[in-house]
N, C-alpha and C positions, 0 to 999 in steps of 0.2 A: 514455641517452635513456629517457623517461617512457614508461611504453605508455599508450596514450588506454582513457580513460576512459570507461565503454559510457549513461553518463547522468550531467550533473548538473544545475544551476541554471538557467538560461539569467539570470537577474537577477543572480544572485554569485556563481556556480560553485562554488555549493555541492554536494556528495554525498549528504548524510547525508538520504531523502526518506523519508517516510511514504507507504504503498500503501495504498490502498483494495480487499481482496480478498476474496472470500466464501469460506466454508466451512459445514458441513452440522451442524446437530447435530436430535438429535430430544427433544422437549419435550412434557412430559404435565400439562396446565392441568387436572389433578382436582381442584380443591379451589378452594373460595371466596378463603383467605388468599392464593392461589401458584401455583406450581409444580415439576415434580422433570424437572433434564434427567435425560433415560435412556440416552443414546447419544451420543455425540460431544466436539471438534467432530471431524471426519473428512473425507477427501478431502483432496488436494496442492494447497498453495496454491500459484495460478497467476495470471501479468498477463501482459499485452501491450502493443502503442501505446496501447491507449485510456484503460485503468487509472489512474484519474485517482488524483492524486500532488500530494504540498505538500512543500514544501524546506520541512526545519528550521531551516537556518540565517533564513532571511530572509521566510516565510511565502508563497513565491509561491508559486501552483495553477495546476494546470493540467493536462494528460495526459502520460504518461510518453515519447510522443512526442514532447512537445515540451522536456522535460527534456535537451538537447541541447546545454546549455552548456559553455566549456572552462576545466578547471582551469588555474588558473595556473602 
């Protein structure tokens, strides 16, 4: 037996999702042309329910909440 799957599609029970998640970096805008990051990026990337998420397979959006679909 399959063990269930903790998120996928809900439109084609897809897996494969893209996360929308922040991380930190630190940036020093000196100069007219640019800029030089100087630190980062840093901090553990983290989501939860709300973490809004697009299935690769079939382009559907939505929040990782509702990612809830069953592989076949």
């Amino acid at each position: 037996m399959k063990e269930p799957i903790e998120h996928a599609c809900p439109q084609c029970a897809g897996t494969r999702l893209e996360l929308r998640v922040e991380q930190s970096i630190t940036v020093e805008f000196d100069h007219p042309d640019g800029h030089d990051v100087k630190d980062g990026p840093s901090g553990d990337l983290e989501w939860d329910d709300g973490t809004k998420a697009t299935c690769l397979t079939c382009g559907y959006a939505g929040t990782l909440k509702e990612m809830t679909g069953k592989r076949p």
